[in-house]
CHARMM-style PDB file with segment names, atoms N, HN, CA, C and O in Angstrom:
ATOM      1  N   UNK     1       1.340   2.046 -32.292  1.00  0.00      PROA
ATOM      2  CA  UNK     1       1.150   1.556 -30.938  1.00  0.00      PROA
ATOM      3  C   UNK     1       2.453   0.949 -30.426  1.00  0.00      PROA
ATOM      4  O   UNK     1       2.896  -0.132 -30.814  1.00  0.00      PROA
ATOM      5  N   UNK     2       2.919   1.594 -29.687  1.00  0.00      PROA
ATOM      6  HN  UNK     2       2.558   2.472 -29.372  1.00  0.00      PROA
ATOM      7  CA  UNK     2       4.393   1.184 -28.977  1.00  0.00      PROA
ATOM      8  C   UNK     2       3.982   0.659 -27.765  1.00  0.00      PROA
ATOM      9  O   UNK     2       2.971   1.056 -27.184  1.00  0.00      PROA
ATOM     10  N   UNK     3       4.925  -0.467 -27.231  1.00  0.00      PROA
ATOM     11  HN  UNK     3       5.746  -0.789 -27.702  1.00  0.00      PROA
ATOM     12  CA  UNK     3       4.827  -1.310 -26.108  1.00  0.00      PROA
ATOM     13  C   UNK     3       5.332  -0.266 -24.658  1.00  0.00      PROA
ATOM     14  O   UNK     3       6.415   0.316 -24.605  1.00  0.00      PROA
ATOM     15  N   UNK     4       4.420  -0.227 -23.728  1.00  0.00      PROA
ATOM     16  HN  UNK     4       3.540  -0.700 -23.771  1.00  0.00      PROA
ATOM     17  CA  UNK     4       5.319   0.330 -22.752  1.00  0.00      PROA
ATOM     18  C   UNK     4       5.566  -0.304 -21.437  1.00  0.00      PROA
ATOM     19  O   UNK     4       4.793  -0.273 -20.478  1.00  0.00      PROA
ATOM     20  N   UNK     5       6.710  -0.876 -21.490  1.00  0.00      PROA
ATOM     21  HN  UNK     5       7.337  -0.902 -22.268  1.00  0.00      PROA
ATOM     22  CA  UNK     5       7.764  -1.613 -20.398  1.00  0.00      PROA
ATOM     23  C   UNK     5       7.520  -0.971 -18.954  1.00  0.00      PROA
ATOM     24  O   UNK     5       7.079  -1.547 -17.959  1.00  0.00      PROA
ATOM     25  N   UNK     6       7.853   0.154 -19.063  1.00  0.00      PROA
ATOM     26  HN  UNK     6       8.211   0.622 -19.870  1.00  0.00      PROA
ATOM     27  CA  UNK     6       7.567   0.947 -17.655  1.00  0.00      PROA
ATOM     28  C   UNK     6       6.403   1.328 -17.117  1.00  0.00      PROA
ATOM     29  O   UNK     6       6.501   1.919 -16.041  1.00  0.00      PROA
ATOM     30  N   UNK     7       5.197   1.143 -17.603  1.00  0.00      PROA
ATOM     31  HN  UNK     7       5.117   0.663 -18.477  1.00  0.00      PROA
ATOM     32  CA  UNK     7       3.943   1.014 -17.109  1.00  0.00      PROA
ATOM     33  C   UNK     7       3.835   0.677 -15.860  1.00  0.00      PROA
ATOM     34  O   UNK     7       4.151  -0.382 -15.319  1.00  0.00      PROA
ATOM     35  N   UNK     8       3.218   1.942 -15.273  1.00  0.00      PROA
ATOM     36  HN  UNK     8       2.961   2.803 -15.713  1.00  0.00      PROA
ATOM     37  CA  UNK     8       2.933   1.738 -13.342  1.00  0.00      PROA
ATOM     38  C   UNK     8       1.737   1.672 -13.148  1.00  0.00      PROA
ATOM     39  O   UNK     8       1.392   1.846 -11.979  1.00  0.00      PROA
ATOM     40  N   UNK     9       0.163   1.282 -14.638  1.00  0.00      PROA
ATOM     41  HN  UNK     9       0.443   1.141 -15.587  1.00  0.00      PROA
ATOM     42  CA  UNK     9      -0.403   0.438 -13.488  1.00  0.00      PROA
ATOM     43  C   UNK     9      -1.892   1.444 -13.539  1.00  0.00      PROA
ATOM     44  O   UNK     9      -1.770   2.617 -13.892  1.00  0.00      PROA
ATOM     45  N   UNK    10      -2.767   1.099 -13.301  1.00  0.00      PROA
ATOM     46  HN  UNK    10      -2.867   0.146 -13.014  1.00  0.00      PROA
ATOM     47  CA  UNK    10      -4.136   1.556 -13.142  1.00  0.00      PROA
ATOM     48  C   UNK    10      -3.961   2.005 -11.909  1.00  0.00      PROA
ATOM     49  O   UNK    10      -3.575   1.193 -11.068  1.00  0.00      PROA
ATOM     50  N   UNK    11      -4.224   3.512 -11.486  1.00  0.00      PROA
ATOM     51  HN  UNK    11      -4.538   4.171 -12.170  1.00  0.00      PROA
ATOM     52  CA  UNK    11      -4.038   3.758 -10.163  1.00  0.00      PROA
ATOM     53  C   UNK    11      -4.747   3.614  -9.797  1.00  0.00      PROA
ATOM     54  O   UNK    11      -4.902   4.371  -8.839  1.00  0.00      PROA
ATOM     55  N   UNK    12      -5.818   2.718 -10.002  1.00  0.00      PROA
ATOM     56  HN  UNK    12      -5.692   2.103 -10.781  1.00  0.00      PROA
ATOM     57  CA  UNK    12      -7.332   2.939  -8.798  1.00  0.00      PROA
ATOM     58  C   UNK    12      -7.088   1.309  -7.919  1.00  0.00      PROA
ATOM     59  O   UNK    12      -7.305   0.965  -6.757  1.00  0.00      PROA
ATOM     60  N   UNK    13      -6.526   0.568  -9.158  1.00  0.00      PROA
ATOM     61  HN  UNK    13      -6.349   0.848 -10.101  1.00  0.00      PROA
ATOM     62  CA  UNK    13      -5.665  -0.799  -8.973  1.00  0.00      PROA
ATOM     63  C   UNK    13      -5.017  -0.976  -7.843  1.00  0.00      PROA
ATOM     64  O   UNK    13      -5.074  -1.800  -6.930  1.00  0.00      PROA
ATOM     65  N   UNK    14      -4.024   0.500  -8.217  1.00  0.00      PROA
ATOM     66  HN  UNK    14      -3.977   1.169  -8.959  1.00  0.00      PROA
ATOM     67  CA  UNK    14      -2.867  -0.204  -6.934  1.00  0.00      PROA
ATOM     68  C   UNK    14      -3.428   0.608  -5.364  1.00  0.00      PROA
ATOM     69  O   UNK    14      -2.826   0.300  -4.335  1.00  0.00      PROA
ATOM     70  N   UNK    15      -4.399   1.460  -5.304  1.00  0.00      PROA
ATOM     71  HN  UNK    15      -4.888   1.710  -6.140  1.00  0.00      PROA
ATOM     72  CA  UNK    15      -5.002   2.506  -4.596  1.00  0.00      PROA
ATOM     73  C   UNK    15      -6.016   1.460  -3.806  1.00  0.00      PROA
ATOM     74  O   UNK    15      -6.331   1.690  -2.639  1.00  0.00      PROA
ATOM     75  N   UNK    16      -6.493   0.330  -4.493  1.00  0.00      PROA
ATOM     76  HN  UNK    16      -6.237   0.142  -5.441  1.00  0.00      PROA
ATOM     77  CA  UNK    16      -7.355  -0.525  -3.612  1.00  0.00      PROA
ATOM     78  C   UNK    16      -6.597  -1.726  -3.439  1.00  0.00      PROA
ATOM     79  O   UNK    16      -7.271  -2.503  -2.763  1.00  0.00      PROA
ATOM     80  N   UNK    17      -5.319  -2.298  -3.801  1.00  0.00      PROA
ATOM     81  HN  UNK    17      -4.771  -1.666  -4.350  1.00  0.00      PROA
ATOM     82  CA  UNK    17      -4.329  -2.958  -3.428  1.00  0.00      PROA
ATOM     83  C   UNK    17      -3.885  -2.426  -2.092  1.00  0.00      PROA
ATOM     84  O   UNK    17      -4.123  -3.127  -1.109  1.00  0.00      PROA
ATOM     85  N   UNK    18      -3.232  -1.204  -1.922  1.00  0.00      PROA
ATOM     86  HN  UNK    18      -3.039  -0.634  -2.721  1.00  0.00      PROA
ATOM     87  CA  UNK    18      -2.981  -0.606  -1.038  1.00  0.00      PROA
ATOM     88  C   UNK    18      -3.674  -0.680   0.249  1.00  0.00      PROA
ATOM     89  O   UNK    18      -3.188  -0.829   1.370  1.00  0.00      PROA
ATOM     90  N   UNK    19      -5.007  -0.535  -0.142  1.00  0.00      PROA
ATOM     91  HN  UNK    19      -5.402  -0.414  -1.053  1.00  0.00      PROA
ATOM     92  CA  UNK    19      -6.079  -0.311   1.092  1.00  0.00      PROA
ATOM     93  C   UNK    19      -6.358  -1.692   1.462  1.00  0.00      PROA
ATOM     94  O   UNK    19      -6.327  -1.858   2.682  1.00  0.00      PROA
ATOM     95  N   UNK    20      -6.656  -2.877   0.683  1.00  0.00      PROA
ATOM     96  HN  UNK    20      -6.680  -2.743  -0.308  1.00  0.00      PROA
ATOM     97  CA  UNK    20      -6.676  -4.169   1.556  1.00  0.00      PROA
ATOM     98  C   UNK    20      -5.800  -4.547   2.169  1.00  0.00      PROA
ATOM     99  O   UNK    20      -5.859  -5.285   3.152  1.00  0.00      PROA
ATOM    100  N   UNK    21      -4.620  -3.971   1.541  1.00  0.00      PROA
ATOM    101  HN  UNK    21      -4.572  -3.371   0.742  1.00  0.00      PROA
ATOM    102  CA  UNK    21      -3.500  -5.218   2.176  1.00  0.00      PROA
ATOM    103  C   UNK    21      -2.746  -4.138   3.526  1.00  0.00      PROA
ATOM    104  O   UNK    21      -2.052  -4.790   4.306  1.00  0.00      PROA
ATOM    105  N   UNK    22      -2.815  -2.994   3.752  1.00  0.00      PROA
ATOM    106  HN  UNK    22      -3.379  -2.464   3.118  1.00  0.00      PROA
ATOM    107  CA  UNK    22      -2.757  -2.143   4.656  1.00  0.00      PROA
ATOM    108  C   UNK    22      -3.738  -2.507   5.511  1.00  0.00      PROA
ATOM    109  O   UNK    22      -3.276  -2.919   6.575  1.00  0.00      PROA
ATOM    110  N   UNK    23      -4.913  -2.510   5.450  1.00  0.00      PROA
ATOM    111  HN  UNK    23      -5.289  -2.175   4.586  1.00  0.00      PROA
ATOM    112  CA  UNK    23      -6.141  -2.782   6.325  1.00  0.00      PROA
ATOM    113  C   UNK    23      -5.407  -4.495   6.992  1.00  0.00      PROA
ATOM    114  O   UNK    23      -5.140  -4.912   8.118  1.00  0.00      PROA
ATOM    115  N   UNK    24      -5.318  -5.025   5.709  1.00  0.00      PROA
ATOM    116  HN  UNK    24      -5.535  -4.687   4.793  1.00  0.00      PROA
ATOM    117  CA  UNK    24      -5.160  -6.718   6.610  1.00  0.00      PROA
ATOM    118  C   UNK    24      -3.836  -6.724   7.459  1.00  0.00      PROA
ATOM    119  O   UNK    24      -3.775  -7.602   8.320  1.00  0.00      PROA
ATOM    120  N   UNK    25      -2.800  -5.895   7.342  1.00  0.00      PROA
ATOM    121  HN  UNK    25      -2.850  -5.181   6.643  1.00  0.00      PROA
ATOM    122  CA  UNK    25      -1.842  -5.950   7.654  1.00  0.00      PROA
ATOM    123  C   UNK    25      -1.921  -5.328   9.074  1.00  0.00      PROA
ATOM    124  O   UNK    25      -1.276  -5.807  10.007  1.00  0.00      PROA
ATOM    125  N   UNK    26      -2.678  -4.315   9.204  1.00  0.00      PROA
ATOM    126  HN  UNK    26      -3.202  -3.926   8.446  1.00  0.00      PROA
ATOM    127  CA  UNK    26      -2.734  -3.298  10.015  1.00  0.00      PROA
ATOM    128  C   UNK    26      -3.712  -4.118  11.564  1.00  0.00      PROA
ATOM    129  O   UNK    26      -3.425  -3.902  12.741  1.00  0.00      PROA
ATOM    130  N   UNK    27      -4.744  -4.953  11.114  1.00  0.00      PROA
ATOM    131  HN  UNK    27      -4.977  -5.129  10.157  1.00  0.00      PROA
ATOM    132  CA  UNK    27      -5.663  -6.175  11.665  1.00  0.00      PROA
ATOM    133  C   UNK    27      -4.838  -6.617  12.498  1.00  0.00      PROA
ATOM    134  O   UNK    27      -4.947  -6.506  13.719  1.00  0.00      PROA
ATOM    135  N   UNK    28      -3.704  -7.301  11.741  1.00  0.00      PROA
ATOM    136  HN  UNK    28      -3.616  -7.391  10.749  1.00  0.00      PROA
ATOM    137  CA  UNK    28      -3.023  -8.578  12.025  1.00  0.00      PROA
ATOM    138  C   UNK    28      -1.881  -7.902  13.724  1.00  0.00      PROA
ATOM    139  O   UNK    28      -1.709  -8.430  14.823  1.00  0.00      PROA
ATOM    140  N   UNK    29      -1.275  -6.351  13.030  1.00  0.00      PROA
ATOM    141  HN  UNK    29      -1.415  -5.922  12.137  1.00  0.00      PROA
ATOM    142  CA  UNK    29      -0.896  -5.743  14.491  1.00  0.00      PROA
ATOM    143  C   UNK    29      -1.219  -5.789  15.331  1.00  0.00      PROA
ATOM    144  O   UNK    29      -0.831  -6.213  16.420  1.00  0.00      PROA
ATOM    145  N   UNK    30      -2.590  -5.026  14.689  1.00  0.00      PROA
ATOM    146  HN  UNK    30      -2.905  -4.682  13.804  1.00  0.00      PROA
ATOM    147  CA  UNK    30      -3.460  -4.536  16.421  1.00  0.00      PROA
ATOM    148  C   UNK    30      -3.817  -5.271  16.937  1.00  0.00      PROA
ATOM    149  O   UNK    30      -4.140  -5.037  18.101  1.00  0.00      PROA
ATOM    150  N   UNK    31      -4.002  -6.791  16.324  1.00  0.00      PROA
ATOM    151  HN  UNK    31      -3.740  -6.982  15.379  1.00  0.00      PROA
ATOM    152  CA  UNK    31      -4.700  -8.227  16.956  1.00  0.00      PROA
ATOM    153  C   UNK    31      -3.288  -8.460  17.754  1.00  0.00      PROA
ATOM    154  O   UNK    31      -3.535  -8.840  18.898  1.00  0.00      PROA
ATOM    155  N   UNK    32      -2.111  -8.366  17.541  1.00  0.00      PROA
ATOM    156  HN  UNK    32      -1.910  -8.057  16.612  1.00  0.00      PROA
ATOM    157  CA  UNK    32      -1.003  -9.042  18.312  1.00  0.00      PROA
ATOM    158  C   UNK    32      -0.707  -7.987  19.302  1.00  0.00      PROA
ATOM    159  O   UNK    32      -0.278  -8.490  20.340  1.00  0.00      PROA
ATOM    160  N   UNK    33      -0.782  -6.749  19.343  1.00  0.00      PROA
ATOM    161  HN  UNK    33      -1.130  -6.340  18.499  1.00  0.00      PROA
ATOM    162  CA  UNK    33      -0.892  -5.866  20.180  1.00  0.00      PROA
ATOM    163  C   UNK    33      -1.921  -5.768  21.389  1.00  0.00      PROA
ATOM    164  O   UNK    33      -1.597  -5.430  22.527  1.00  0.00      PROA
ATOM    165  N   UNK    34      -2.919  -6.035  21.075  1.00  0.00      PROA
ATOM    166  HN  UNK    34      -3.182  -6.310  20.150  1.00  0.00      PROA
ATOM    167  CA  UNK    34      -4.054  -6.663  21.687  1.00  0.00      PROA
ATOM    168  C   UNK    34      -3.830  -7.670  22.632  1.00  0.00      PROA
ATOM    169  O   UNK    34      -3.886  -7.543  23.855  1.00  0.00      PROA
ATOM    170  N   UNK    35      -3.507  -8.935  21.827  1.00  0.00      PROA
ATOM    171  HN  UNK    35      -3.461  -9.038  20.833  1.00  0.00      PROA
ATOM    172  CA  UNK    35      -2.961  -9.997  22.925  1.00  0.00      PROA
ATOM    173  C   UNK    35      -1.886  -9.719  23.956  1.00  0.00      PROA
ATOM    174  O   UNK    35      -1.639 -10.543  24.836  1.00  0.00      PROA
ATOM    175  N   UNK    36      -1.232  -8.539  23.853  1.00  0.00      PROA
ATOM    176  HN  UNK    36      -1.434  -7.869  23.138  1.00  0.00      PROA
ATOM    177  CA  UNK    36      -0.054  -8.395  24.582  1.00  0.00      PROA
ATOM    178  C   UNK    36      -0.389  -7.482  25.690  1.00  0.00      PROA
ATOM    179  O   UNK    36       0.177  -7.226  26.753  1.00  0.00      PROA
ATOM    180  N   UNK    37      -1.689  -6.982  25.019  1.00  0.00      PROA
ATOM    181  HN  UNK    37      -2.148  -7.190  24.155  1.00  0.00      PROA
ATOM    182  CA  UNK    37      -2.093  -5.929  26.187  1.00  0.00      PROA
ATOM    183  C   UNK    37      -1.524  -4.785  26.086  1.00  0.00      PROA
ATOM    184  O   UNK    37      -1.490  -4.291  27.213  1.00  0.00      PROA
ATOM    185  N   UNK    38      -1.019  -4.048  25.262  1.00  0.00      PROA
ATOM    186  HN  UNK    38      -1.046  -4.449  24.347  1.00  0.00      PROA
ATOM    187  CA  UNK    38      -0.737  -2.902  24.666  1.00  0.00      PROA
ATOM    188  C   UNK    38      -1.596  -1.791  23.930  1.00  0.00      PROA
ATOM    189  O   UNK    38      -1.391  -0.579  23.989  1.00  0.00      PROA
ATOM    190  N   UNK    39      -2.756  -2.542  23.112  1.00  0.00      PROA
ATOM    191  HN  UNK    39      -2.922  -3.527  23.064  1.00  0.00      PROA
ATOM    192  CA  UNK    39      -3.871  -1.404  22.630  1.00  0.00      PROA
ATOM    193  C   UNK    39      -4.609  -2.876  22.305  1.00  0.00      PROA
ATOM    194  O   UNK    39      -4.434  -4.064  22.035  1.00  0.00      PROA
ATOM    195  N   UNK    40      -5.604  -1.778  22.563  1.00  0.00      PROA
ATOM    196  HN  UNK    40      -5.746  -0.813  22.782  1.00  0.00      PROA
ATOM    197  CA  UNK    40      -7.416  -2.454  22.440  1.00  0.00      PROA
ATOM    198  C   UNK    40      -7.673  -2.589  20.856  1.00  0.00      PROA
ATOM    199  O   UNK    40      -7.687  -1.565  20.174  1.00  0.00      PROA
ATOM    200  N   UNK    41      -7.880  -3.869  20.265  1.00  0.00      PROA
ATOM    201  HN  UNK    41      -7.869  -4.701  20.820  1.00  0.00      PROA
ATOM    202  CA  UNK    41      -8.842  -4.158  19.579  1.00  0.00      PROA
ATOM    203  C   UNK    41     -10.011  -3.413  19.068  1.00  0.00      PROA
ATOM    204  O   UNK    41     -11.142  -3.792  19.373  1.00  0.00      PROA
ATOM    205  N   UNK    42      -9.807  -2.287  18.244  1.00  0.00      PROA
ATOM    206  HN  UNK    42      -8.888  -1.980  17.996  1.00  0.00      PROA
ATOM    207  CA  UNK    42     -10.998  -2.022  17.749  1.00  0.00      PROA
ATOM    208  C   UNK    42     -10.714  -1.069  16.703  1.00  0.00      PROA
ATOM    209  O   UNK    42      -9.592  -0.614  16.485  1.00  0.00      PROA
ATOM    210  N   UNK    43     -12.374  -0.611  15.683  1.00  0.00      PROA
ATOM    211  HN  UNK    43     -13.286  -0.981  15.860  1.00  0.00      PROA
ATOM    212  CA  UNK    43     -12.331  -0.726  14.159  1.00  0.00      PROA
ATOM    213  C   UNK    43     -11.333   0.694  14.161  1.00  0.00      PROA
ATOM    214  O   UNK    43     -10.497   0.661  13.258  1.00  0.00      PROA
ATOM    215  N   UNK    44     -11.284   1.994  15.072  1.00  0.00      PROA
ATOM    216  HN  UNK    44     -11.963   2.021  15.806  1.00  0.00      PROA
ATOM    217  CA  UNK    44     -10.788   3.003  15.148  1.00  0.00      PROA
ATOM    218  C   UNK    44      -9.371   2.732  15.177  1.00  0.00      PROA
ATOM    219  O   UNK    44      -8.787   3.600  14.528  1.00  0.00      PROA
ATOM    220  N   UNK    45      -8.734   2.043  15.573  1.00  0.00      PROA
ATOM    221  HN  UNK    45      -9.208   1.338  16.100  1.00  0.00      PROA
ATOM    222  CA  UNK    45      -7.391   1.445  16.179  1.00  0.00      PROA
ATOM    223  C   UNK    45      -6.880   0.781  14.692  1.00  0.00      PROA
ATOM    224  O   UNK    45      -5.825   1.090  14.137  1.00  0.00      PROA
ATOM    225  N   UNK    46      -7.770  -0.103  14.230  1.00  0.00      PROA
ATOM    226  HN  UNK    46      -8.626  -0.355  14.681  1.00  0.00      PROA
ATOM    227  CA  UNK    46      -7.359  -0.793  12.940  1.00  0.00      PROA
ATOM    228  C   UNK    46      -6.840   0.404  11.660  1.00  0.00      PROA
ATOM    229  O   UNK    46      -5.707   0.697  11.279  1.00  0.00      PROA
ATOM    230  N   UNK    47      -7.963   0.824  11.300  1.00  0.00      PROA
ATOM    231  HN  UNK    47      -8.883   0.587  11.609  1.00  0.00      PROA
ATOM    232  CA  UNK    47      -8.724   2.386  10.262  1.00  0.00      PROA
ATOM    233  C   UNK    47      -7.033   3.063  10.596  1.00  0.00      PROA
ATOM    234  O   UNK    47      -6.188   3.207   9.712  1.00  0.00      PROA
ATOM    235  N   UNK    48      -6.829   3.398  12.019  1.00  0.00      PROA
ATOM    236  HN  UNK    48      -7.515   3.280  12.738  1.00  0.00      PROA
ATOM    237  CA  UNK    48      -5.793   4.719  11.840  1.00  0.00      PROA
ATOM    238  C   UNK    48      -4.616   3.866  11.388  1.00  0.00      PROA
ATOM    239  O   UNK    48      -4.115   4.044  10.278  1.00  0.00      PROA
ATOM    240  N   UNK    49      -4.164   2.936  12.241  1.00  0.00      PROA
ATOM    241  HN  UNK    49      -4.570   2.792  13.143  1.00  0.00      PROA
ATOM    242  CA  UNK    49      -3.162   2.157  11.895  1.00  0.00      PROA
ATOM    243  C   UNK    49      -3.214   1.800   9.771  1.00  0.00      PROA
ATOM    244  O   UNK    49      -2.285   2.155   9.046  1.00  0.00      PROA
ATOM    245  N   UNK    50      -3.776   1.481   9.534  1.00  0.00      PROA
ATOM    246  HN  UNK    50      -4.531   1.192  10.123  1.00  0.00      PROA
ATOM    247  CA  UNK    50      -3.913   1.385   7.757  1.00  0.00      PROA
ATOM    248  C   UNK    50      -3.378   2.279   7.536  1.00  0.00      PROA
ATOM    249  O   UNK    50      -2.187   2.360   7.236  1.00  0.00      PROA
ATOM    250  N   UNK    51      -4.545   3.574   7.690  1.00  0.00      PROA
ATOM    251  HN  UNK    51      -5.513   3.508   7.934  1.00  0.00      PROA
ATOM    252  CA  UNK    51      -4.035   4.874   7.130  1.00  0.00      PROA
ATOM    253  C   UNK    51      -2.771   5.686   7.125  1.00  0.00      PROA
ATOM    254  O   UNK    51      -2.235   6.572   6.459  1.00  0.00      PROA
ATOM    255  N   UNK    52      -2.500   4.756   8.482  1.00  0.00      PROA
ATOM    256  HN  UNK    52      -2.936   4.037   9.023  1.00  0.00      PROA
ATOM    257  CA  UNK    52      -0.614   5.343   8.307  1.00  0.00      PROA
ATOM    258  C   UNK    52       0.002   4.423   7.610  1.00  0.00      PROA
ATOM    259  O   UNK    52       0.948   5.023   7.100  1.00  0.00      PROA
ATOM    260  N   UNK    53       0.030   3.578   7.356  1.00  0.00      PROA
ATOM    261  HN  UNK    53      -0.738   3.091   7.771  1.00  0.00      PROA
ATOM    262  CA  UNK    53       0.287   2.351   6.448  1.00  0.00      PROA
ATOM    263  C   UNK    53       0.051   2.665   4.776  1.00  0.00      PROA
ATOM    264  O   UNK    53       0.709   2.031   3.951  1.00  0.00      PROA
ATOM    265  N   UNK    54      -0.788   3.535   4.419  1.00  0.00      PROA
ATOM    266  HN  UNK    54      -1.323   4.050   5.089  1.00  0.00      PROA
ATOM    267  CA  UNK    54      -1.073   3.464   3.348  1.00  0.00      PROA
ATOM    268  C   UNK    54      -0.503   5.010   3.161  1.00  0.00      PROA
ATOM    269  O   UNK    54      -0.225   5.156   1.970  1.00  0.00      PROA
ATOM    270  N   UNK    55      -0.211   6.299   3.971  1.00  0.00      PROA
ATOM    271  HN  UNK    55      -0.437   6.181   4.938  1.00  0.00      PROA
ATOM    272  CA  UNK    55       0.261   6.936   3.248  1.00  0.00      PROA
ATOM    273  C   UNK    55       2.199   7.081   3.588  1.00  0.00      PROA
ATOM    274  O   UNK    55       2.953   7.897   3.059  1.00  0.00      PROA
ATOM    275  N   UNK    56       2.518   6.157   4.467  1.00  0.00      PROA
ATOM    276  HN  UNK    56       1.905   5.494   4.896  1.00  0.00      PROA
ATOM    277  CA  UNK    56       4.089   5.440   4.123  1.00  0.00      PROA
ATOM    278  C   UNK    56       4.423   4.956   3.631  1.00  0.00      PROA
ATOM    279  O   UNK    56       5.645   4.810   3.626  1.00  0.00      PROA
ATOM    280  N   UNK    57       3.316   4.061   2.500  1.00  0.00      PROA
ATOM    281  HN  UNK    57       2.323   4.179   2.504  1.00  0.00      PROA
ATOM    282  CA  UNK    57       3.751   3.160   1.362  1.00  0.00      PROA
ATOM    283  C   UNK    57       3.560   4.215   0.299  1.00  0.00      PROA
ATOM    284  O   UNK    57       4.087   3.934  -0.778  1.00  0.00      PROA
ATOM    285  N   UNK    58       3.039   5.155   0.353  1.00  0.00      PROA
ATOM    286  HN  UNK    58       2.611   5.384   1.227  1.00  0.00      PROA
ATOM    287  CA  UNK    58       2.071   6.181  -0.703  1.00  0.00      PROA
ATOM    288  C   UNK    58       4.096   7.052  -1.053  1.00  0.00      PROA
ATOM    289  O   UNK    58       4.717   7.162  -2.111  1.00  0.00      PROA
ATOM    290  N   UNK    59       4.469   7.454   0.342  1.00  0.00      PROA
ATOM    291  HN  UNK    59       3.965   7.365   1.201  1.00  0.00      PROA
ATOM    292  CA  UNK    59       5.690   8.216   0.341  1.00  0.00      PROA
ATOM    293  C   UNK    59       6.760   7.207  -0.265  1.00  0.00      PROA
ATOM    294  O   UNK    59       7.563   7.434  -1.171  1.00  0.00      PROA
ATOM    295  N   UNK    60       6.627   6.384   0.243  1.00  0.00      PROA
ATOM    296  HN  UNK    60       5.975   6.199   0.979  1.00  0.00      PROA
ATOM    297  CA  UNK    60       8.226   5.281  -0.196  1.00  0.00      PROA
ATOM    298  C   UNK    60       8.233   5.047  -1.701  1.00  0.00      PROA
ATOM    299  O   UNK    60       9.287   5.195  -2.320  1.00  0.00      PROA
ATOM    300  N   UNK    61       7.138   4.697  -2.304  1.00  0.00      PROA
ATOM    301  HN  UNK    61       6.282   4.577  -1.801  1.00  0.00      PROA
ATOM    302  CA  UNK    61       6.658   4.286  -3.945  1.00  0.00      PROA
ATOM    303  C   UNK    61       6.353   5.512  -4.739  1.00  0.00      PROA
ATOM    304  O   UNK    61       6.056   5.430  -5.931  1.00  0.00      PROA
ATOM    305  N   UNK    62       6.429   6.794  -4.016  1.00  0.00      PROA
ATOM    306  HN  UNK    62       6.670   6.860  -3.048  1.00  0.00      PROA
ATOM    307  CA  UNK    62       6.354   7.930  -5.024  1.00  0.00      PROA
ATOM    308  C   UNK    62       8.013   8.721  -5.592  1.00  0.00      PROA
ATOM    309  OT1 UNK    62       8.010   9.644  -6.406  1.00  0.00      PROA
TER     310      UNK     62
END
């Protein structure tokens, strides 16, 4: 049993890491976008915004 240093990790781990913190991140936009009067507040607006969030982090970390 050898130690492995470079270990990247349970992917289901970093796959639902990804998705909260994209989702909360993505919230936190559309809520300031919102206030500015730029795009509407809502769950469709949040959802797409993540999803581009999560497969630009998906490209940068692969």
């Amino acid at each position: 049993m050898g130690t492995n240093t470079a270990s990247r990790g349970d992917p289901r781990v970093l796959f639902a890491m990804n998705l909260v913190l994209s989702s909360v991140f993505a919230s936190v936009v559309v809520w300031g976008l919102d206030l500015v009067g730029l795009l509407e507040l809502t769950f469709v607006n949040v959802a797409s915004l993540a999803l581009v969030l999560m497969a630009v982090t998906y490209l940068v970390t692969r």
